[in-house]
C-alpha atoms as an extended CHARMM CRD file, in Angstrom:
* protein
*
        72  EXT
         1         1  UNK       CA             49.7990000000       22.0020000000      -20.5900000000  PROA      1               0.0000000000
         2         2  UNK       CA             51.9730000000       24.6620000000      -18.6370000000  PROA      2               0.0000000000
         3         3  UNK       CA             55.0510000000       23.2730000000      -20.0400000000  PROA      3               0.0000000000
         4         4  UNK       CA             53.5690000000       24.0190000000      -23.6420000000  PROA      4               0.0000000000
         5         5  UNK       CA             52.1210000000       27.7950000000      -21.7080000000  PROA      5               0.0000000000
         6         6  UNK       CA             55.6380000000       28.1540000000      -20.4340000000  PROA      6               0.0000000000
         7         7  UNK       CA             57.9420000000       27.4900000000      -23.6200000000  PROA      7               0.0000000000
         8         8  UNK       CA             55.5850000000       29.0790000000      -26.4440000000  PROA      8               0.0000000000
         9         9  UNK       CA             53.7410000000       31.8360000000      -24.5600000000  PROA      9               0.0000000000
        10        10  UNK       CA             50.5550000000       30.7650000000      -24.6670000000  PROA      10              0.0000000000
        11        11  UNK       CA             47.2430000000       31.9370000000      -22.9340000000  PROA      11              0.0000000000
        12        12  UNK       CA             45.6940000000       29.7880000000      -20.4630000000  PROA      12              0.0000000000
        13        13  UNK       CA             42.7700000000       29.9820000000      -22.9600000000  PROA      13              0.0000000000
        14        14  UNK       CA             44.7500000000       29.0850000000      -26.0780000000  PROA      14              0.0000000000
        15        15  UNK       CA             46.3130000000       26.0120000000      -24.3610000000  PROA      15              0.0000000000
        16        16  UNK       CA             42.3630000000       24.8430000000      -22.0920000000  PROA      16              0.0000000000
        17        17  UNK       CA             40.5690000000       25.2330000000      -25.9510000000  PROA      17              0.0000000000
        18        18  UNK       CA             43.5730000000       24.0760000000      -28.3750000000  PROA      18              0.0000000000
        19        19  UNK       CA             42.1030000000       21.2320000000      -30.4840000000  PROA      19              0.0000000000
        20        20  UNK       CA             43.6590000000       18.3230000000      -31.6840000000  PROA      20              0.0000000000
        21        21  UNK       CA             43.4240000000       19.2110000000      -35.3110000000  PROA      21              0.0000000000
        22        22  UNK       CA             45.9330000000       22.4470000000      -34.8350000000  PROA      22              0.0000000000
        23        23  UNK       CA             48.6120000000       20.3030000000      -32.6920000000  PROA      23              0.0000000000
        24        24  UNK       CA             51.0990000000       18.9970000000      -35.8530000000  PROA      24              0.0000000000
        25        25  UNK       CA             53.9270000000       17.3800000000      -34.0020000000  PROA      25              0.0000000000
        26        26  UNK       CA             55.5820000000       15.9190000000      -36.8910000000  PROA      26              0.0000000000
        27        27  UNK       CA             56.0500000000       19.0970000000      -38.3940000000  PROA      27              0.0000000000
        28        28  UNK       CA             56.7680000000       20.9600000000      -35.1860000000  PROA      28              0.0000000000
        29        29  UNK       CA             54.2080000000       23.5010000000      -35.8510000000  PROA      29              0.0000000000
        30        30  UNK       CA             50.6300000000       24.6360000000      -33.3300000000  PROA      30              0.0000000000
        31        31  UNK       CA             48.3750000000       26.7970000000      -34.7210000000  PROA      31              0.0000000000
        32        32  UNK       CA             46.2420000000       28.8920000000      -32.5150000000  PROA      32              0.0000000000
        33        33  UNK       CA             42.8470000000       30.3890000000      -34.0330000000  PROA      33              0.0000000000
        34        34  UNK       CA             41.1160000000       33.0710000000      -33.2640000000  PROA      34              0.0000000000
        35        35  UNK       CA             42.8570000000       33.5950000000      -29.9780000000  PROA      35              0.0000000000
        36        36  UNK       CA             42.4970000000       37.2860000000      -29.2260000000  PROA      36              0.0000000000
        37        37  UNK       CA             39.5920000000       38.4880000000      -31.8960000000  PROA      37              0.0000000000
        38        38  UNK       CA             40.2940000000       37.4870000000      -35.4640000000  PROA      38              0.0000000000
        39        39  UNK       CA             43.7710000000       36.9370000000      -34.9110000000  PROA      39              0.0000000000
        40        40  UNK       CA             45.8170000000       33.3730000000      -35.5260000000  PROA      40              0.0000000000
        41        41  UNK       CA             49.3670000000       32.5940000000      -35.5180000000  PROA      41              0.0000000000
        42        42  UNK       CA             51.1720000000       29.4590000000      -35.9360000000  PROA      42              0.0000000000
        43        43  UNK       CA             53.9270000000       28.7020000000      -33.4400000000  PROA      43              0.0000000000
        44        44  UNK       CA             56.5050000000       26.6080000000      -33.9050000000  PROA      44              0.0000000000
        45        45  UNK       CA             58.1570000000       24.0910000000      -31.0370000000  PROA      45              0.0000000000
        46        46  UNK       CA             61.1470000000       22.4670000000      -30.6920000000  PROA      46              0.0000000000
        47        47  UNK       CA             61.8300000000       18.5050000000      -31.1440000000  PROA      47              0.0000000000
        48        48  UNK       CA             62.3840000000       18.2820000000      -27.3470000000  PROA      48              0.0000000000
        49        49  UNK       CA             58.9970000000       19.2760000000      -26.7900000000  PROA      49              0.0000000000
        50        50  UNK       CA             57.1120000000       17.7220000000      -29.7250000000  PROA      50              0.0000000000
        51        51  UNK       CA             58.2150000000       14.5180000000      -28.3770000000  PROA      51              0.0000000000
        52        52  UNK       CA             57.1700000000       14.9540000000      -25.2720000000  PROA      52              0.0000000000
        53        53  UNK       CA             53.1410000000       16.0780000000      -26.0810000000  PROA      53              0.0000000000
        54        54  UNK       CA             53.6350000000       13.2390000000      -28.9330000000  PROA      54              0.0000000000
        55        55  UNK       CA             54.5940000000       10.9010000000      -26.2890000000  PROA      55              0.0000000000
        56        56  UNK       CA             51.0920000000       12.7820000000      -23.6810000000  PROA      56              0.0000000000
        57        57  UNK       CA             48.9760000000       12.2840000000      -26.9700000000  PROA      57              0.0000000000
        58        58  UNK       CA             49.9910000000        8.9470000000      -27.2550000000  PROA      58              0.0000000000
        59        59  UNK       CA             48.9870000000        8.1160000000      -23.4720000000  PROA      59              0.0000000000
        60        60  UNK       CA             45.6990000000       10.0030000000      -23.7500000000  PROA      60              0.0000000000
        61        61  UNK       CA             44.7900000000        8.2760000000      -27.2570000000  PROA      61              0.0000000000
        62        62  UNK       CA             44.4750000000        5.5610000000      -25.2730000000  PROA      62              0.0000000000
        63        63  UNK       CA             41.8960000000        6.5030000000      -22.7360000000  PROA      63              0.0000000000
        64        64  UNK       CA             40.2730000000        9.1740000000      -24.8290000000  PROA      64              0.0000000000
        65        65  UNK       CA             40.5530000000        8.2170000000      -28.6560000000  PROA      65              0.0000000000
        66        66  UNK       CA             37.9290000000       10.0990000000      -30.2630000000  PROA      66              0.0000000000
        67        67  UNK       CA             39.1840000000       13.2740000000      -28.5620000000  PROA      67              0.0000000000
        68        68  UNK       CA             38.3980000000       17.0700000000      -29.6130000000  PROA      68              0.0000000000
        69        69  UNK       CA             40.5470000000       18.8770000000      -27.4910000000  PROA      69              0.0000000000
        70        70  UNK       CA             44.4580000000       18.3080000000      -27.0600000000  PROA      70              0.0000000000
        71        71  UNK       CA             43.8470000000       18.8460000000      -23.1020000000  PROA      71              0.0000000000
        72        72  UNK       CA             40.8080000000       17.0620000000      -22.1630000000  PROA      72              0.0000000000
């Protein structure tokens, strides 16, 4: 989580209440909604760290499969 906070800017808040469904690591691509009002934006990451939440995701899948949140 504060890798992803550190390399894309995010607010603790975006990162704690990012949900699985807006995390597309094999496009390279998070969308945050609704962060600050009505606002969204869609930031991109690199392939560095795509693999590496791919490879978290992965790990947590396997205690936590039926997950909401990226971050439980």
């Amino acid at each position: 989580m504060y890798r992803l906070m550190y390399c894309c800017g995010l607010r603790c808040k975006e990162a704690r209440t990012l949900k699985c469904e807006n995390v597309v690591l094999n496009c390279n691509y998070i969308d945050i909604l609704q962060s600050k009002g009505p606002k969204s934006r869609r930031i991109f990451i690199s392939d560095e760290l795509s693999h590496y939440l791919d490879s978290y995701n992965k790990s947590v899948n396997r205690l936590l499969p039926n997950r909401v949140y990226f971050f439980p």
